[in-house]
PLY file of the C-alpha trace (Angstrom):
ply
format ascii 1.0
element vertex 239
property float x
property float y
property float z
element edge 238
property int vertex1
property int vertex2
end_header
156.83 -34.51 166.18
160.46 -34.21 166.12
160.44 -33.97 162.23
157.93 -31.04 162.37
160.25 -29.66 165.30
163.37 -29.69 162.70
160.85 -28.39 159.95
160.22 -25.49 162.37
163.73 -25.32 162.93
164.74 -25.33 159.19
162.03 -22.50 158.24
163.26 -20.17 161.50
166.95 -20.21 160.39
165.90 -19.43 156.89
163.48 -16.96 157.58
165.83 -15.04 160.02
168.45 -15.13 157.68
166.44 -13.63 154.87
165.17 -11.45 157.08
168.35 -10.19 158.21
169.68 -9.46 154.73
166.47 -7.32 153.94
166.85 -5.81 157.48
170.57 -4.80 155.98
169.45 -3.81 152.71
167.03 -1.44 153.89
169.90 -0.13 156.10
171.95 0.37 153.13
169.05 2.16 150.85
168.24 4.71 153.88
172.33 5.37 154.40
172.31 6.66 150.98
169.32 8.61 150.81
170.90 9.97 154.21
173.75 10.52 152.19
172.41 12.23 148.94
170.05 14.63 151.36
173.10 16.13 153.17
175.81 16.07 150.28
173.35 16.29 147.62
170.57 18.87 148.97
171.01 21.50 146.50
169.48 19.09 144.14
165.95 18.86 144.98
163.04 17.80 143.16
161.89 19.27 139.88
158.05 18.69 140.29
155.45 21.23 142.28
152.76 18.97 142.69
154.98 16.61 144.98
157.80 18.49 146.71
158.72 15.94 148.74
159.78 13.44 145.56
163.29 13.69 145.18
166.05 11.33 144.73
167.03 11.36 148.44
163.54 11.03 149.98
162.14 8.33 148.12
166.10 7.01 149.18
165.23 7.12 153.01
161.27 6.12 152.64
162.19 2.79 151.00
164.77 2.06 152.94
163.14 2.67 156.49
159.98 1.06 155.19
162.11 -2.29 154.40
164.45 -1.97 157.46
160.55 -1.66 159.32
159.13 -4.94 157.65
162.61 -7.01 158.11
162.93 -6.17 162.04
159.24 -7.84 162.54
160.52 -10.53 159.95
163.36 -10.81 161.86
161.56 -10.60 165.59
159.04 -12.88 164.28
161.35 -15.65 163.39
162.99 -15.52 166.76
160.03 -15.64 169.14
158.48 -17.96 166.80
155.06 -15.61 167.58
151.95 -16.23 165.39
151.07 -12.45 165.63
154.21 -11.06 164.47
154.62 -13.61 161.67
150.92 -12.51 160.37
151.75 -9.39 160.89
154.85 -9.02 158.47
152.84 -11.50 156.06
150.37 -9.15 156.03
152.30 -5.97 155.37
154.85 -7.46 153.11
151.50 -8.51 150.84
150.01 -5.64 150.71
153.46 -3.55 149.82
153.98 -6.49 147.11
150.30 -5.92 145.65
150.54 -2.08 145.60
153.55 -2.74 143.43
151.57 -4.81 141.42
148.56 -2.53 140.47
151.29 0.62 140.44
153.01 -1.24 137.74
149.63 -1.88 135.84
148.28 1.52 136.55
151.31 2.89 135.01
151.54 0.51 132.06
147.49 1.09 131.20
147.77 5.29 131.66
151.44 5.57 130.59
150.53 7.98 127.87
148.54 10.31 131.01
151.53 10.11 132.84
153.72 11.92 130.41
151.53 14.51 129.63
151.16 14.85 133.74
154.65 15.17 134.13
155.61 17.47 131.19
152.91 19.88 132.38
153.80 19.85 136.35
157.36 20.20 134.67
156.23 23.26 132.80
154.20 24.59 136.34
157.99 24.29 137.74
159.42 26.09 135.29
157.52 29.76 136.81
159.83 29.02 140.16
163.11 29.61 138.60
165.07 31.95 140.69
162.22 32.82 142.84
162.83 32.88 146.02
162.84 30.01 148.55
163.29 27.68 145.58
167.11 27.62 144.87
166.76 23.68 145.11
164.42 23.29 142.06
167.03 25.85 140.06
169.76 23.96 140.64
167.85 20.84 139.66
167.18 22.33 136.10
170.25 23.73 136.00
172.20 20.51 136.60
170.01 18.38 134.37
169.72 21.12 131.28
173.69 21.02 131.95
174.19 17.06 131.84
171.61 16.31 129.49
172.58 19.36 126.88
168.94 20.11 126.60
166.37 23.15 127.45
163.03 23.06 128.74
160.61 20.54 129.07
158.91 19.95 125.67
161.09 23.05 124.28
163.40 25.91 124.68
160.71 28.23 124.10
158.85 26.61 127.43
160.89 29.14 129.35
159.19 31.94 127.13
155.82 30.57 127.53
156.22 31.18 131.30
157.46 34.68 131.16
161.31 33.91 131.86
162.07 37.43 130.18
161.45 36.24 126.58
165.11 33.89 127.04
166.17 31.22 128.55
168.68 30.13 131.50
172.38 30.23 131.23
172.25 26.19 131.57
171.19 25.91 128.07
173.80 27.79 126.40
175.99 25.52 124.70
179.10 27.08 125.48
179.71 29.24 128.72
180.13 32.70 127.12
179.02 35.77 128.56
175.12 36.43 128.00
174.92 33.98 125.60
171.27 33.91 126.43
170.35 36.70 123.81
172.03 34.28 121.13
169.49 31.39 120.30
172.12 29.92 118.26
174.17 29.18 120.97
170.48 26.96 123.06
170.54 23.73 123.24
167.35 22.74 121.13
166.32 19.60 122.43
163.85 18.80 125.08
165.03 17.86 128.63
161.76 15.36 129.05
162.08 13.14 126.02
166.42 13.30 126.45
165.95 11.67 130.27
163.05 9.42 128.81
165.50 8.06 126.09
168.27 7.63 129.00
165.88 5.81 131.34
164.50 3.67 128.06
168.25 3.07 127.71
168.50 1.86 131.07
165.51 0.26 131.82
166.83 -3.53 131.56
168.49 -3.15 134.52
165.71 -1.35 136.16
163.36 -4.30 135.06
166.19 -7.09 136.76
166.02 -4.61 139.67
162.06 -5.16 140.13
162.09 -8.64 139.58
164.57 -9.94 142.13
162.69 -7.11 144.30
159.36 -9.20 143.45
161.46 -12.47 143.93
162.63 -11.34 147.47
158.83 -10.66 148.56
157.55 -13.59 146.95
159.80 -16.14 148.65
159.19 -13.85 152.18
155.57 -14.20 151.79
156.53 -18.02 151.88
158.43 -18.47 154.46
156.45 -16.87 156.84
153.63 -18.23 156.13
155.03 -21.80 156.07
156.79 -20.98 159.62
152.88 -19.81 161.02
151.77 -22.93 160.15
154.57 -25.31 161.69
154.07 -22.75 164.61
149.93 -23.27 164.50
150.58 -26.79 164.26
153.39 -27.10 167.09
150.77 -25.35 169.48
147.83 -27.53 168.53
150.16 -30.62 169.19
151.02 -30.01 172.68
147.47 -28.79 173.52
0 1
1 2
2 3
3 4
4 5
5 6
6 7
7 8
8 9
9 10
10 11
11 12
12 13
13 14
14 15
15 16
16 17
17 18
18 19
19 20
20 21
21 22
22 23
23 24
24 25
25 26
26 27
27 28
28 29
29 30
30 31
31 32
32 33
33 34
34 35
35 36
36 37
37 38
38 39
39 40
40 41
41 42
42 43
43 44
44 45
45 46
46 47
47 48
48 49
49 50
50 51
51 52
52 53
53 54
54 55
55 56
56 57
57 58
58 59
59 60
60 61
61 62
62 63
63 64
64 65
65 66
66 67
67 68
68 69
69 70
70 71
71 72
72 73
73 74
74 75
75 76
76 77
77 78
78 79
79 80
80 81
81 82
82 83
83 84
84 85
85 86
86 87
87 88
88 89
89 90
90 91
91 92
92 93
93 94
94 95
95 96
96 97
97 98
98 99
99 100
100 101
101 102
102 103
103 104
104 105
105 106
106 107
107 108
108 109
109 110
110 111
111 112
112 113
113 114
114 115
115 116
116 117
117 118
118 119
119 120
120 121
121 122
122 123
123 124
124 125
125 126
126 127
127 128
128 129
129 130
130 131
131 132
132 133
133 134
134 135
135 136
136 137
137 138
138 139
139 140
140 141
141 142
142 143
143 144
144 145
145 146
146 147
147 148
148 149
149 150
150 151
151 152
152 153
153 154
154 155
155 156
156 157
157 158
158 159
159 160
160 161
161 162
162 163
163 164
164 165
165 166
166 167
167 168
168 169
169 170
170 171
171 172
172 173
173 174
174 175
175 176
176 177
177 178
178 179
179 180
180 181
181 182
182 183
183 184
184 185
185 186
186 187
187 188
188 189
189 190
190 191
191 192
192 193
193 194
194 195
195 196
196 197
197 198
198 199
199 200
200 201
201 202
202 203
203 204
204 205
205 206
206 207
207 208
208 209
209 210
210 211
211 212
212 213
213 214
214 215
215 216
216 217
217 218
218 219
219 220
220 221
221 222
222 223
223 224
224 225
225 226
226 227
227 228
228 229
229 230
230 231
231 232
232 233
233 234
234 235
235 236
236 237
237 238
């Protein structure tokens, strides 16, 4: 019994350690969507079907969903209590299998998600300077800037929605005065395929990202679940 006792012990330390670490990483994801919300507000998101997806909220989701699943971790490991270790077993595999079947979904439709998000993108494009939505013009704004691109697909997107037959001062190529009536002077490549060639330029370290994320959840799925069963097994003992 005593080697099941230090194989208890073993797991617990481990566990609570991991546990802790994701605890603190979750505290360090929601700190910086914190962070980009208040120093970064004017830059909201750019899509009309979700307002709420943004840079800063999808920040402070993740983050207080992990902090969430590492205090019961965490909680679990310490009382050494069946229910709490099920509990973030549970959660922590269904999080890892939405992940899972997200990553498929998007793999198997990619081509539907493009065309999604190009037309929401377009749908955006009508709120320019309207009011109540200075957030999504300073998000086109910044990213036709950065980028040097206009419109989603094309400059003449901002015609097609009835932005007075021209186009925003963000896709002049040079900051003259109403360089606008000059199509010379537009940037003439698309904003949507410029930050899909960016993220396609950056997705290695997105894909190391995911898998030590996938990693993480894998080995926490196994640690609690080998710490319920030296707890189930403890109990049974000294019934």
């Amino acid at each position: 019994m005593s080697m099941t006792r230090s194989c208890l012990l073993c797991i617990k330390i481990t566990m609570f350690i991991f546990n802790l670490i994701f605890w603190l990483g979750g505290c360090g994801i929601l700190g910086v969507g914190v962070w980009l919300a208040v120093t970064q507000g004017k830059f909201a998101t750019l899509s009309i079907s979700f307002p709420s997806l943004s840079a800063a909220s999808l920040f402070m989701v993740t983050g207080s969903v992990i902090m969430v699943v590492g205090f019961i971790g965490c909680l679990g490991a310490v009382t050494e209590h069946r229910c709490l270790l099920l509990t973030f077993f549970v959660v922590l595999l269904i999080i890892f299998l939405l992940e899972i079947i997200g990553m498929i979904l998007f793999l198997a439709y990619k081509d539907e998600f493009h065309d999604y998000a190009q037309e929401d993108l377009k749908k955006g494009l009508k709120l320019y300077k309207t009011e109540g939505n200075l957030g999504l013009t300073n998000a086109w704004d910044i990213v036709q800037t950065q980028f040097r691109c206009c419109g989603v697909k094309n400059y003449t997107d901002w015609m097609d929605v009835g932005i007075n037959s021209t186009v925003p001062h963000s896709c002049c190529t040079e900051h003259i005065v109403k360089c606008e009536a000059f199509p010379s002077s537009w940037w003439k490549e698309p904003c949507y395929m410029k930050v899909q060639h960016w993220v396609e330029e950056n997705i290695f370290s997105v894909y190391i990202f995911g898998i030590c994320i996938l990693i993480v959840q894998v080995f926490g799925l196994i640690f609690s679940m080998l710490m319920y069963c030296q707890v189930l097994r403890a109990e049974k003992y000294y019934e």
